[in-house]
Short mmCIF file of the C-alpha atoms (twelve columns), coordinates in Angstrom:
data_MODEL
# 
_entry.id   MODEL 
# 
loop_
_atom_site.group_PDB 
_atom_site.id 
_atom_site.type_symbol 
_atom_site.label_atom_id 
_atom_site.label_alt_id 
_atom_site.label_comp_id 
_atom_site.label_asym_id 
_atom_site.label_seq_id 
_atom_site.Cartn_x 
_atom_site.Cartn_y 
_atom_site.Cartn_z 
_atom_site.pdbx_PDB_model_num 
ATOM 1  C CA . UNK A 1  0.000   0.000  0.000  1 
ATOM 2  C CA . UNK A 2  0.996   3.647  -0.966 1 
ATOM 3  C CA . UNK A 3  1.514   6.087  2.193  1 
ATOM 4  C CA . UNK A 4  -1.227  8.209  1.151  1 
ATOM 5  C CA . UNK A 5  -3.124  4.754  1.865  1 
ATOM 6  C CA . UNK A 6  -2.027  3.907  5.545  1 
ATOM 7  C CA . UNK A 7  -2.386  7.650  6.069  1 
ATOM 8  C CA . UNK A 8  -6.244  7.928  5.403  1 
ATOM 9  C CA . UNK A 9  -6.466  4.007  6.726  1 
ATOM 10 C CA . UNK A 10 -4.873  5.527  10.103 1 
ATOM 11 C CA . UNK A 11 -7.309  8.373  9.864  1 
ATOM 12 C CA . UNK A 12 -10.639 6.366  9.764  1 
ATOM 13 C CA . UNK A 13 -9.433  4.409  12.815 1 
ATOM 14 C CA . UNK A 14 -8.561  7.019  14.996 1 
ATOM 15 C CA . UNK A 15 -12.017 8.454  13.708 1 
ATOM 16 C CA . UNK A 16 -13.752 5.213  14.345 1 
ATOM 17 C CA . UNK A 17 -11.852 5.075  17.843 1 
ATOM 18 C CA . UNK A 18 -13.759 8.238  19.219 1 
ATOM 19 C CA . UNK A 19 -16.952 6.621  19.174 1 
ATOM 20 C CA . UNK A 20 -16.128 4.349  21.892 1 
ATOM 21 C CA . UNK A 21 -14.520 6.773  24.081 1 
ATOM 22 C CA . UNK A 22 -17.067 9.311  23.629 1 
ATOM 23 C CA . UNK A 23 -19.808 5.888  24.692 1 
ATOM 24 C CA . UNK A 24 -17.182 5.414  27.683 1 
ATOM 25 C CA . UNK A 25 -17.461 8.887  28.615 1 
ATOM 26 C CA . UNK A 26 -20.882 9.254  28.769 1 
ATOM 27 C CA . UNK A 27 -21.124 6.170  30.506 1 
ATOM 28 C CA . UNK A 28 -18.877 7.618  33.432 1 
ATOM 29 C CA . UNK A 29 -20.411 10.975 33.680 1 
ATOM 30 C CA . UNK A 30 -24.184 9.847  33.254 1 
ATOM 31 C CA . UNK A 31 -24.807 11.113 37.073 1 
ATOM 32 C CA . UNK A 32 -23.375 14.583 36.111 1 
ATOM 33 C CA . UNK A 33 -25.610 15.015 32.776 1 
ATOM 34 C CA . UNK A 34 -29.314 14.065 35.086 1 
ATOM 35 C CA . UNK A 35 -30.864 17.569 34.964 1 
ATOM 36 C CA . UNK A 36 -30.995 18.239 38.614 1 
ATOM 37 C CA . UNK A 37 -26.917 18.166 38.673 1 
ATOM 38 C CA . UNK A 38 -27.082 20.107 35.515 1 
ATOM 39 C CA . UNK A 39 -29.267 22.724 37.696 1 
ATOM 40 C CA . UNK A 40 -27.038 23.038 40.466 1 
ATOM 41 C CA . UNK A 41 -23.951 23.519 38.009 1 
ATOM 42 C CA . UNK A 42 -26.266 26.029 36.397 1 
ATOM 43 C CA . UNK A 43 -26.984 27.852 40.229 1 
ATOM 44 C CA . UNK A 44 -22.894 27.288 40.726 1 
ATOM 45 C CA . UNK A 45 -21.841 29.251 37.298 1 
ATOM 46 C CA . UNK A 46 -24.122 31.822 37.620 1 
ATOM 47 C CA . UNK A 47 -23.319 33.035 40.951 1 
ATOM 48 C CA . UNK A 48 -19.374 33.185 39.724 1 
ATOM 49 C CA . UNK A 49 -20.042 34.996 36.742 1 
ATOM 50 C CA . UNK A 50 -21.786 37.759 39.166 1 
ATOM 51 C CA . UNK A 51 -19.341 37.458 42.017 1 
ATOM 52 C CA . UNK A 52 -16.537 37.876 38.952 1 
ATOM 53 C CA . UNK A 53 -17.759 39.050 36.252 1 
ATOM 54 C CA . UNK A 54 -13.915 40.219 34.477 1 
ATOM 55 C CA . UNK A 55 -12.176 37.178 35.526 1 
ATOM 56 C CA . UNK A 56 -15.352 34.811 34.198 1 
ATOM 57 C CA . UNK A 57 -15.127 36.513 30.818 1 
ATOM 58 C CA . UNK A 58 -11.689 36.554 30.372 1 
ATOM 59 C CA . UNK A 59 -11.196 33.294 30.845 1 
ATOM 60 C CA . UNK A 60 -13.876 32.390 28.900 1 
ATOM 61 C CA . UNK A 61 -11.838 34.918 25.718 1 
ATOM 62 C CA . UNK A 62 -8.853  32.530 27.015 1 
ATOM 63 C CA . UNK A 63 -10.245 28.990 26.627 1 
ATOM 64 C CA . UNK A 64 -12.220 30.255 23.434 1 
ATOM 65 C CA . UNK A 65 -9.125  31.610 21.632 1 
ATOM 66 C CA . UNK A 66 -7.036  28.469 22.923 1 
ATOM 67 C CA . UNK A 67 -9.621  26.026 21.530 1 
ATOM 68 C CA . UNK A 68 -10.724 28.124 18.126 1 
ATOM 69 C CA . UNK A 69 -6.833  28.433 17.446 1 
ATOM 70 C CA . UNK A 70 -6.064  24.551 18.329 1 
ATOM 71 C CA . UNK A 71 -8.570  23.925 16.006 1 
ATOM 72 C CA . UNK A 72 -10.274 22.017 18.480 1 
ATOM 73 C CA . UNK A 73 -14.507 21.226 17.516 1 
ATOM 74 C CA . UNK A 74 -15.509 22.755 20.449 1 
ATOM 75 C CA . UNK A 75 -16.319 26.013 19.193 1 
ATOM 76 C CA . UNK A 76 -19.867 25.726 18.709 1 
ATOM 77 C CA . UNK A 77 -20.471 24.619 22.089 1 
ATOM 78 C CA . UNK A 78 -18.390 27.133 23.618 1 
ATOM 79 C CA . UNK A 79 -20.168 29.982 21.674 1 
ATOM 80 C CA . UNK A 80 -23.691 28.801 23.125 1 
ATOM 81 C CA . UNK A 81 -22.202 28.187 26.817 1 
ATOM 82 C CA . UNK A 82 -20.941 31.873 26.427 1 
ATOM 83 C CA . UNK A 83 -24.356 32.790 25.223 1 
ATOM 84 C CA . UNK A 84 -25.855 31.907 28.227 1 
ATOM 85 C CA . UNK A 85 -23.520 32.772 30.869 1 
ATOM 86 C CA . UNK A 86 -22.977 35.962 29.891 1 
ATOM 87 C CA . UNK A 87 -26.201 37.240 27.079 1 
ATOM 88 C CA . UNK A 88 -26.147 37.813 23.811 1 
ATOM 89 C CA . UNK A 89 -24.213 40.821 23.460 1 
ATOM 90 C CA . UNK A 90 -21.428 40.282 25.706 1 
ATOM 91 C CA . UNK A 91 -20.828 36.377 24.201 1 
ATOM 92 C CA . UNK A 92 -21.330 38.221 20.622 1 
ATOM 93 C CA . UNK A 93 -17.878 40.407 21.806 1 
ATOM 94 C CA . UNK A 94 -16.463 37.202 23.142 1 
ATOM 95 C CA . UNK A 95 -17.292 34.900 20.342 1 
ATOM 96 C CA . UNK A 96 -16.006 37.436 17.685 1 
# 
């Protein structure tokens, strides 16, 4: 086989392999995804994001830059957790 051949060969497996561990992962966090841990997450974020609002949005700006410049597929679901911690307008300025 050619290189370009074990190259896209390697690239379906490590594709295929993230089904699993995403299944896995799930699997372990199943009691933290029930919506009345998702509520007091909700209650816990909140109240930081008042208590600090500067530090919460910075380091929002610093994991969003970090995973839009990684090129990490996280981006859309960062955007919409910005969105609602901080509103529309402030997670616009954020986002862009």
């Amino acid at each position: 086989m050619s290189r370009g051949r074990h190259i896209a060969v390697f690239r379906w497996l490590a594709l295929l392999s993230l089904i699993p561990a995403g299944c896995i992962l799930l699997y372990f966090l199943r009691d933290e995804l029930r919506l009345q841990r998702l509520a007091e997450h909700d209650t816990f974020v909140r109240s930081l994001v008042s208590d600090h609002p500067v530090l919460a949005f910075a380091g929002s700006y610093l994991a969003y830059s970090l995973a839009t410049g990684a090129s990490i597929p996280a981006a859309a679901g960062m955007t919409v957790a910005a969105g609602w911690m901080f509103g529309f307008w402030p997670a616009l300025v954020l986002c862009s």
